[in-house]
C-alpha positions in Angstrom: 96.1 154.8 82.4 96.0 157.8 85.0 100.2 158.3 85.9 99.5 159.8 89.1 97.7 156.3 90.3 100.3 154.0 88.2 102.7 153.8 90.9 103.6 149.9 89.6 104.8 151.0 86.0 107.7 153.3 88.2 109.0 149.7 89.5 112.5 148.8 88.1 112.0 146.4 85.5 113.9 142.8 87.0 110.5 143.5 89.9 108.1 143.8 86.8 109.3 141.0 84.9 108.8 138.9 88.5 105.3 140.3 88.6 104.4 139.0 85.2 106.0 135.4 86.0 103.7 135.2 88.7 101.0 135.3 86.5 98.7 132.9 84.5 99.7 132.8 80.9 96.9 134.8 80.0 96.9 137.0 82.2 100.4 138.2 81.2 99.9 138.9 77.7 96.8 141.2 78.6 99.6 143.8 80.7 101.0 144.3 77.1 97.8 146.4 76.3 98.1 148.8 79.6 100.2 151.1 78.5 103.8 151.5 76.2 105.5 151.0 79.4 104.0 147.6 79.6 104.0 146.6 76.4 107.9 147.2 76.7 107.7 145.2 80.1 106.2 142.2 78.3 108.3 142.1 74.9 111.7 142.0 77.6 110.1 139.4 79.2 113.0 136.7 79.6 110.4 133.5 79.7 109.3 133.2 76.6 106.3 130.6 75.9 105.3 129.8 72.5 102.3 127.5 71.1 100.9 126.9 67.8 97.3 126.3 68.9 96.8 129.7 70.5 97.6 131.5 66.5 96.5 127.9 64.4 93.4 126.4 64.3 91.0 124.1 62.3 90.4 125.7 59.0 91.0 125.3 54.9 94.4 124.6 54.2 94.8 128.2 52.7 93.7 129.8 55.5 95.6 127.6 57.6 98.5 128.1 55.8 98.6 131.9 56.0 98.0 131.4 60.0 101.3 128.8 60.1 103.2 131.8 58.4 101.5 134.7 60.9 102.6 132.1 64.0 106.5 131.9 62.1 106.7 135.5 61.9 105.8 136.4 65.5 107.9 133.9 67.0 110.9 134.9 64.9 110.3 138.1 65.8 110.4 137.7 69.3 113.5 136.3 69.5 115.2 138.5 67.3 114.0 141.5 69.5 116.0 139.3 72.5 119.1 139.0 70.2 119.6 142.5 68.6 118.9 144.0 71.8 121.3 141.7 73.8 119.0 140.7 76.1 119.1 137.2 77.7 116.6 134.3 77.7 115.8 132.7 81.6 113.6 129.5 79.7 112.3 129.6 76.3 109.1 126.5 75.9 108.4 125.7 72.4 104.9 123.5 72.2 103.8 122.8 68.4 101.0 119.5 68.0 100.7 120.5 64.0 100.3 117.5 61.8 103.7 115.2 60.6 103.2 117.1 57.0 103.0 120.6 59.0 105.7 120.0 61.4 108.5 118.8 58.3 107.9 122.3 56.9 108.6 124.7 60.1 111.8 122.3 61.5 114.0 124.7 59.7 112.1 127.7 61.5 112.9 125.5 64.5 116.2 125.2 64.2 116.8 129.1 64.0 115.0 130.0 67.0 116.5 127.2 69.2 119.5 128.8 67.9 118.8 132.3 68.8 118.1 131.1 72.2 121.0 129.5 72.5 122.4 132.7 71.4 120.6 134.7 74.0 122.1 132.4 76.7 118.8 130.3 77.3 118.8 128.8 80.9 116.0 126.6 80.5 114.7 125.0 77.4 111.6 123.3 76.9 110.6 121.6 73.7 107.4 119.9 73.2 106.3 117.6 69.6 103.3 115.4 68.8 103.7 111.7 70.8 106.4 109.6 68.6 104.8 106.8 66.3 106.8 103.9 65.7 105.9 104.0 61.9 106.7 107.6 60.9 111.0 107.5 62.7 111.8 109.6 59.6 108.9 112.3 60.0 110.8 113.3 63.3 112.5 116.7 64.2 116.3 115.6 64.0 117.8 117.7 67.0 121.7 118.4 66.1 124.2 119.4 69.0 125.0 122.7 67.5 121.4 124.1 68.3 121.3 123.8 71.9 125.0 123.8 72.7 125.0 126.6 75.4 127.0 127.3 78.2 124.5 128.6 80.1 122.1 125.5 79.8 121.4 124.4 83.2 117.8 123.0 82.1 117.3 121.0 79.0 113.3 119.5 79.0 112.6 117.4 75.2 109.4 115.6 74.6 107.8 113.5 71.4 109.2 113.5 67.8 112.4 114.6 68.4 115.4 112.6 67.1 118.9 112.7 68.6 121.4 112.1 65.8 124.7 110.3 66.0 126.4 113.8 66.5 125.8 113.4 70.1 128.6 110.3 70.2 131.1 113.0 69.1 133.4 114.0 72.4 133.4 117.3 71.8 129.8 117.6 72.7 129.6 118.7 76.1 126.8 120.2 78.6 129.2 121.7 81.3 126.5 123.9 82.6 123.2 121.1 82.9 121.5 120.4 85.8 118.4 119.0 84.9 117.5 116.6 81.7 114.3 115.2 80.6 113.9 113.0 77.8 110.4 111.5 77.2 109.2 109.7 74.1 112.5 111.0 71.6 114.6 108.3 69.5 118.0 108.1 69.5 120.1 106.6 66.7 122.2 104.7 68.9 121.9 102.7 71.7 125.0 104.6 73.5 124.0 108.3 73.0 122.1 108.9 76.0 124.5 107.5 78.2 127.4 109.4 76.3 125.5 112.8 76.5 124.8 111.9 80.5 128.7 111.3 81.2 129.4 114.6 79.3 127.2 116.9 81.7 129.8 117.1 85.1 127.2 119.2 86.9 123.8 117.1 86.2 121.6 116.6 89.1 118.2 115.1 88.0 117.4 113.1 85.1 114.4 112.0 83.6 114.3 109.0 80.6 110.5 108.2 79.7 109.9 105.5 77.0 112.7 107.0 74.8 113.3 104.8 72.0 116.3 103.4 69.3 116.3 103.5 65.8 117.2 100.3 63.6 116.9 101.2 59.7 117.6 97.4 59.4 114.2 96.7 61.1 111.4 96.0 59.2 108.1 98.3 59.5 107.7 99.0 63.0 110.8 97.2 64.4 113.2 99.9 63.0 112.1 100.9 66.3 111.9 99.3 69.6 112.2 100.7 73.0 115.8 101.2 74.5 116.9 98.0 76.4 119.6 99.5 79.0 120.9 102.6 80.9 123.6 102.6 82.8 124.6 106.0 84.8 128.3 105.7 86.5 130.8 108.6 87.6 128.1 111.2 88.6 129.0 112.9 91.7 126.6 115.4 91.5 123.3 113.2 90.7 120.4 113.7 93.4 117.6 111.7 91.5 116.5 109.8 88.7 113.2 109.1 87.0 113.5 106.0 84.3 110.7 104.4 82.6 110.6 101.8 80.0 114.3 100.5 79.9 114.7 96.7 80.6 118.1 97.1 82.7 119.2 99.6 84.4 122.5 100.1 86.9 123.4 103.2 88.2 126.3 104.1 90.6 125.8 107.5 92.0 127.1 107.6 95.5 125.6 110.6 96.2 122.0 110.2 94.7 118.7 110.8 96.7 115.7 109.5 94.9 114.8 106.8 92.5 111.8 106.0 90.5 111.6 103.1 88.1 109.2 101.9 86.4 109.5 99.1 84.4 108.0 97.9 81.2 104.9 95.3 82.1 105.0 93.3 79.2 108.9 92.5 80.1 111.3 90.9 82.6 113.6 93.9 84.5 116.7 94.2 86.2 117.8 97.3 88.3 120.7 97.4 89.9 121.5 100.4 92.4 123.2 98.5 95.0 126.3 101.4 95.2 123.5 103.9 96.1 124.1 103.8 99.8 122.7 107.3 100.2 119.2 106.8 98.7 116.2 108.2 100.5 113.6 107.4 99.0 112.8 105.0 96.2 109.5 104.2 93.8 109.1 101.1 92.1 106.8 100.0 89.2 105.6 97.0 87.5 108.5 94.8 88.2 106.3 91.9 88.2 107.5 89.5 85.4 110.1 87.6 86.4 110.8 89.5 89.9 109.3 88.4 93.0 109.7 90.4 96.5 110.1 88.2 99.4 111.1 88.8 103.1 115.0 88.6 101.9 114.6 91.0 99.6 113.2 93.8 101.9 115.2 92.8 104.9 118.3 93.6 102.4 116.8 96.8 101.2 117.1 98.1 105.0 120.8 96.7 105.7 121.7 98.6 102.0 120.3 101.6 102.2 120.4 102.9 105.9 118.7 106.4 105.2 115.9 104.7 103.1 112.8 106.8 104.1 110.4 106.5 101.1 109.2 102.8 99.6 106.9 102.9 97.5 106.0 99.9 95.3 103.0 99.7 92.3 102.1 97.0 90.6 104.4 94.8 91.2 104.5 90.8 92.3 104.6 90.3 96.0 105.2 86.5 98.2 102.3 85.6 100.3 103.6 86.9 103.6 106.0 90.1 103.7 107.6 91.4 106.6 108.9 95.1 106.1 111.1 95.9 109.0 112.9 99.1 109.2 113.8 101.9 112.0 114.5 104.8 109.7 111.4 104.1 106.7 108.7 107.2 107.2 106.5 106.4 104.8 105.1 103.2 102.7 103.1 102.6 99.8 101.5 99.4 98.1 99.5 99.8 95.6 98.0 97.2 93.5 100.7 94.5 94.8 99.2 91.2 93.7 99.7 87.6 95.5 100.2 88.7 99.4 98.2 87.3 101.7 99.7 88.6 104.7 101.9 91.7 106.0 103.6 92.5 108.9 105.4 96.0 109.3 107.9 96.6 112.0 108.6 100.5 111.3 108.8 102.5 114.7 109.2 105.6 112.9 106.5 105.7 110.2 104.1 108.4 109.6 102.3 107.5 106.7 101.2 104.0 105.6 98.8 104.1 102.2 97.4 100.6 100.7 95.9 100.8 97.2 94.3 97.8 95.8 92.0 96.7 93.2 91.5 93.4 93.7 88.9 90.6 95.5 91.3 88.6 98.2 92.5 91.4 101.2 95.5 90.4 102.5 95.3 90.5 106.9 97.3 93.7 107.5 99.6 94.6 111.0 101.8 96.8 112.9 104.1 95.0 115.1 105.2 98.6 116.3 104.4 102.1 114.7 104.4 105.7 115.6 101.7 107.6 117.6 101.7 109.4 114.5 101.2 107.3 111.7 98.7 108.1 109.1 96.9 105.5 107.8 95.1 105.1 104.0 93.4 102.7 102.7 91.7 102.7 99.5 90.0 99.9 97.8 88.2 99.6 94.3 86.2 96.1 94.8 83.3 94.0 92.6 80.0 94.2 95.1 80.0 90.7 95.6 83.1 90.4 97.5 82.2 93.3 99.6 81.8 90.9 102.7 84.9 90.7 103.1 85.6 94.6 104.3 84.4 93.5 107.5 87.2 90.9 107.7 89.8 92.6 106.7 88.7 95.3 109.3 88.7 92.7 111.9 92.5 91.5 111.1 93.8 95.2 110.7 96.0 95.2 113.8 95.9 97.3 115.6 92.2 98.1 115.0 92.5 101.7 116.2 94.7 102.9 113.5 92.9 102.7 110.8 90.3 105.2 111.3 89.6 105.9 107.7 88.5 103.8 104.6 87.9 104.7 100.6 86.3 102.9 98.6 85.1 102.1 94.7 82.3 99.7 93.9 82.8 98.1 90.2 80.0 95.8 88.9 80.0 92.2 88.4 78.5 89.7 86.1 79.3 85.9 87.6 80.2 84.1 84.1 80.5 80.6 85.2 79.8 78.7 88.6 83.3 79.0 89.2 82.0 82.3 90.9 80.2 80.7 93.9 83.3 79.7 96.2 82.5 77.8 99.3 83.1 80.7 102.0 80.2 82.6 99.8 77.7 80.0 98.6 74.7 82.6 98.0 76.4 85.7 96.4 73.0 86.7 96.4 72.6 87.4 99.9 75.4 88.0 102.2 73.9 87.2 105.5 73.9 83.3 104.5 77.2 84.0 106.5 77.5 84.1 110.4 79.1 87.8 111.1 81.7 87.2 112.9 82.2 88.8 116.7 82.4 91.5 118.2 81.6 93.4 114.8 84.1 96.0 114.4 84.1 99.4 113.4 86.2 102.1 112.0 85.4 106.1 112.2 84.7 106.9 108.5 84.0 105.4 105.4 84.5 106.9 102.1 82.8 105.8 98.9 84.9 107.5 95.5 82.4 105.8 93.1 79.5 103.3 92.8 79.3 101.6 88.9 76.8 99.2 89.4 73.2 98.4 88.2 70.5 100.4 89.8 68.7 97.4 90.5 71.4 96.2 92.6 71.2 99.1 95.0 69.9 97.4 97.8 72.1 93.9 98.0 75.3 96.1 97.6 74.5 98.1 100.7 73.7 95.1 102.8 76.9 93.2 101.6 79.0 97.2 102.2 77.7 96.6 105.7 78.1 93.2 106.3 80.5 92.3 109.7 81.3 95.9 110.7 80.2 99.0 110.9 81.6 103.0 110.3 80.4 105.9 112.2 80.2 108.0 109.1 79.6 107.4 105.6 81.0 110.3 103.1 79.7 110.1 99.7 81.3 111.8 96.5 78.3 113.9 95.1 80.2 114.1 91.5 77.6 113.0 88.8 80.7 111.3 86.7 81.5 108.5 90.0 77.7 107.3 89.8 78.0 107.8 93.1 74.9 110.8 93.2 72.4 107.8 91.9 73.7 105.2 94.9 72.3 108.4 96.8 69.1 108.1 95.3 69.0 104.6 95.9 66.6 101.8 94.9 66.1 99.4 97.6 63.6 97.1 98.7 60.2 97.6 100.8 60.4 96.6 104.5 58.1 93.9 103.3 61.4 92.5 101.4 62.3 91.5 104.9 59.5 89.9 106.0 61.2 87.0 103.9 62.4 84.2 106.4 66.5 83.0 105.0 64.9 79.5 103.8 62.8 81.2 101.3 65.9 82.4 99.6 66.9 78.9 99.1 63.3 78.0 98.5 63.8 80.4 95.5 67.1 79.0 94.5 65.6 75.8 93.8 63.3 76.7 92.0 65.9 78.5 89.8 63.9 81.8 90.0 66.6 85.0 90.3 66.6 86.5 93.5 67.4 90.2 91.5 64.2 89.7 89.1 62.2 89.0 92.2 64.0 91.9 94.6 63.2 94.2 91.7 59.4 93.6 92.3 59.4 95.0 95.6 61.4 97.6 94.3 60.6 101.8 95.4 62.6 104.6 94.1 63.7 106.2 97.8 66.6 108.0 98.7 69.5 106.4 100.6 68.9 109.6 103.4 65.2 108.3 103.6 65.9 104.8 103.9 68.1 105.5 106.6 65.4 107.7 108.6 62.8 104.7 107.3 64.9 101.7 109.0 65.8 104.0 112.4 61.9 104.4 113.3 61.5 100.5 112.3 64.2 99.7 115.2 64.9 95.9 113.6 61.1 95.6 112.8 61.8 93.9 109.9 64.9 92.1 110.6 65.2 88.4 109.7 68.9 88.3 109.8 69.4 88.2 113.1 71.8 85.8 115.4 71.1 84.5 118.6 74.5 86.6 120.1 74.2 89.2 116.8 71.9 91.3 114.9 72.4 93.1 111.1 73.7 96.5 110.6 70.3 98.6 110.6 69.2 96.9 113.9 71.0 98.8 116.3 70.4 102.0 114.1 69.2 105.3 116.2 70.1 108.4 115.2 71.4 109.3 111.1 72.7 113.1 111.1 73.8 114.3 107.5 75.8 117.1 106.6 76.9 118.7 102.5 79.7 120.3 101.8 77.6 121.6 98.9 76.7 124.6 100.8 79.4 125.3 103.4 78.8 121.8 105.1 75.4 122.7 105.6 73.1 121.0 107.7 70.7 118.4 106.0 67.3 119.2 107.7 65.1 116.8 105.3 64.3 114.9 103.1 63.3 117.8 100.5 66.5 120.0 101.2 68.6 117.1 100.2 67.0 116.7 96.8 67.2 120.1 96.3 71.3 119.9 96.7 71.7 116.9 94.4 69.7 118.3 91.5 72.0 121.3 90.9 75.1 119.3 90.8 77.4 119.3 87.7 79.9 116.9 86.8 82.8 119.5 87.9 81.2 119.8 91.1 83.7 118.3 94.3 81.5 118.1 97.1 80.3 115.3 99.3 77.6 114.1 101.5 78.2 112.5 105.2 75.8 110.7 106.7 76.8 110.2 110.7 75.7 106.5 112.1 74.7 106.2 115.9 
């Protein structure tokens, strides 16, 4: 490198060893081959990152073994140039995914480098195993106290096969300087040790407990081990938030805390108790649905407990049939998946963001008794086709309508196993418009569709059930090959003559127990959903037969289609040909979309 234009190598080195933690992994190993300056920059480095897969790959067992010896030198190495030299460690991240057999052969490797770290006054520590089995508890990494006992630990982050001895019960085990912990997937040997190691770290501020487990040797096969039952967190003054997953009962006490996410395990009842919490902020629940139902009581109590609540947040969990959330300080709410309600009222003058997930067939009637000028609103649905009628209701009910100016959507297929199928609100799930629409029809600004999974053949019913009882003034479309959503695009859809069909012939058909699809699929033309649109505009209702005396079907009214692709810069789509031209070079990592604008 020419010294008179490396001005950068001149940089003290605490600014060069920020440069390199700004970069990409990669990228930060190729500065070691600059110049001896760099090289020197990069072995000083104080984050330390080391993986097996980058040195040990697929191969014979010979060869494989002389690469698991290569990867054990250099990381030895690497530390020892930290320790001889004096240097310290800011966050050392240890990642191995080697078989069981591999990984009982390096632990003692492990143990003297998590020791040298600790050594080197390690701030952060990250260690990462293969996912924990329940039938191999005694192929695990035992992790004793004496290997990451530092004072300087502030961040301790364990993951997978690692197995916390009954060391950790002893009193003298202490974590005076941690600030963070996460334990996800490890075993413990007794039920007691992660709460015993929590009370012992005065300073902690976050902590994360993921599906960590217990250890019986009593237990036969896979019940020596089981997931841990309880968690109780008392005395913290510090603590600002908690993540807990997979533990039955929880309580914590933490006057002081911030943030809670719990998610429960589905296949068991639950029981969390943070009633103390008086300071909470914001709060994510999930799948407390066996055994625990939310009613009106329960939210109403929610607000009068926690008077700074701002963030709710509830997934997959068991709802009453009508909910009324009422609260003056709540900014922003999120249901997702919540099964059972019917109805929902919410009484939150200073919310900005409002997001409803749901997979399911029965929408529940959504409304604002009073909301911000502000608010946000999302709405996402993944639906079967045939109940696609009932968008338009749920539209009609969203109060008020001028809120919800945006709705996503994913289309799952359908195969009607039994009659049970054909309710009395949809008596020909064949064809939608056996309904009355109801009136006026309303509309919303934009409709997005994440993914169509359906049968080709069923192109054409689907879009006339999407568009059933309202109508949006733009249709996006995801263009990404892998949400089926580029073949709805090239839809297959009936000829005009397909319409020349008055209603009674359907049930004329019916009766004669020929399927409407098989006879649909006659009439069937390979078209593009673009050209359909253009087709149906210059037919101006021609071939309507769905028509009211006070209504008319979607396409009636239809004038103008304007389409745009983000494909290109949100390029204008001029025709017919320069839209096939844009979906053919599509891959499946492409993230563009198509809009088609209704007037």
């Amino acid at each position: 490198m020419d010294e008179k234009m490396d001005e950068i190598s001149g940089l003290p080195e605490t600014l060069l060893h920020d440069i390199l933690s700004r970069l990409p992994k990669k990228d930060a190993i190729k500065t070691s081959v600059l110049s001896k300056t760099w090289r020197e920059i990069f072995d000083t480095f104080p984050i330390l990152s080391i993986c097996d897969r980058e040195s040990i790959r697929r191969s014979s067992k010979r060869k494989k073994d002389q690469q698991i010896k290569t990867f054990l030198d250099y990381g030895k190495q690497r530390l020892l140039r930290f320790s001889e030299q004096g240097l310290a460690i800011k966050e050392f991240k240890l990642k191995l995914s080697l078989t069981c057999y591999d990984l009982q052969l390096i632990y003692p490797d492990v143990d003297q480098w998590l020791k040298l770290a600790s050594e080197c006054d390690v701030q952060t520590l990250k260690l990462c195993l293969p996912t924990l089995k329940k039938d191999d508890p005694c192929l695990c990494y035992i992790l004793h106290p004496g290997v990451i006992e530092a004072r300087s630990l502030n961040k301790l982050v364990l993951k997978g096969r690692i197995r916390f001895d009954k060391e950790f019960l002893n009193p003298s085990v202490k974590f005076s300087s941690l600030c963070v912990l996460s334990l996800s997937y490890v075993l413990f040997d007794d039920e007691g040790a992660i709460e015993h190691v929590i009370s012992h770290c005065p300073l902690i501020e976050h902590i994360t407990s993921k599906w960590c487990y217990v250890y019986n040797p009593q237990g036969a096969g896979d019940m020596q081990i089981s997931l841990m039952k309880s968690v109780s967190m008392h005395g913290l003054q510090k603590l600002k938030g908690v993540d807990i997953q997979g533990v039955q009962n929880v309580y914590i006490d933490a006057p002081n805390i911030e943030k809670i996410y719990y998610g429960a395990d589905s296949y068991e009842p639950s029981k969390m108790n943070f009633d103390s919490c008086g300071n909470l902020r914001a709060l994510t629940l999930m799948n407390m649905k066996i055994e625990f139902l939310f009613t009106d009581i329960w939210f109403l109590h929610l607000s009068s407990k926690f008077p700074f609540l701002e963030s709710l947040e509830l997934v997959e969990c068991s709802m009453y049939e009508n909910i009324n959330i009422s609260s003056s300080q709540l900014k922003a709410l999120v249901l997702s998946n919540c099964s059972t309600m019917d109805k929902l009222e919410i009484d939150t003058p200073n919310l900005l963001s409002f997001r409803y997930y749901y997979a399911g067939d029965d929408l529940p009637s959504i409304s604002f008794l009073s909301c911000s000028n502000r608010l946000d609103v999302n709405v996402r649905f993944n639906m079967i086709h045939p109940r696609l009628y009932q968008l338009g209701k749920f539209v009609k009910q969203f109060k008020p309508q001028k809120l919800l100016t945006s709705l996503s959507l994913s289309i799952r297929p359908c195969i009607p196993s039994d009659e049970s199928f054909y309710d009395h609100e949809y008596y020909f799930w064949e064809d939608p418009y056996s309904l009355p629409p109801t009136l006026p029809v309303p509309s919303i600004k934009n409709l997005v569709i994440r993914s169509v999974r359906e049968d080709k053949s069923k192109y054409s019913l689907l879009v006339n059930r999407l568009f059933y009882g309202w109508c949006p003034e733009t249709i996006s479309l995801s263009l990404n090959p892998s949400h089926c959503t580029k073949a709805f695009i090239e839809v297959q859809h009936c000829l005009p003559s397909f319409y020349l069909f008055p209603p009674c012939a359907f049930h004329q058909f019916r009766v004669l127990s020929v399927e409407l699809p098989t006879l649909i699929c006659y009439f069937f033309k390979q078209q593009f959903f673009y050209w359909w649109l253009l087709e149906t505009k210059k037919a101006k209702g021609k071939f309507c037969s769905y028509c009211y005396p006070k209504s008319k079907c979607w396409f009636h009214g239809l004038k103008d289609v304007k389409v745009t692709s983000s494909v290109k810069n949100d390029v204008n789509v001029v025709d017919f040909v320069h839209l096939k031209s844009l979906l053919c070079g599509l891959s499946s990592s492409d993230n563009a979309n198509i809009s088609f604008r209704l007037k």
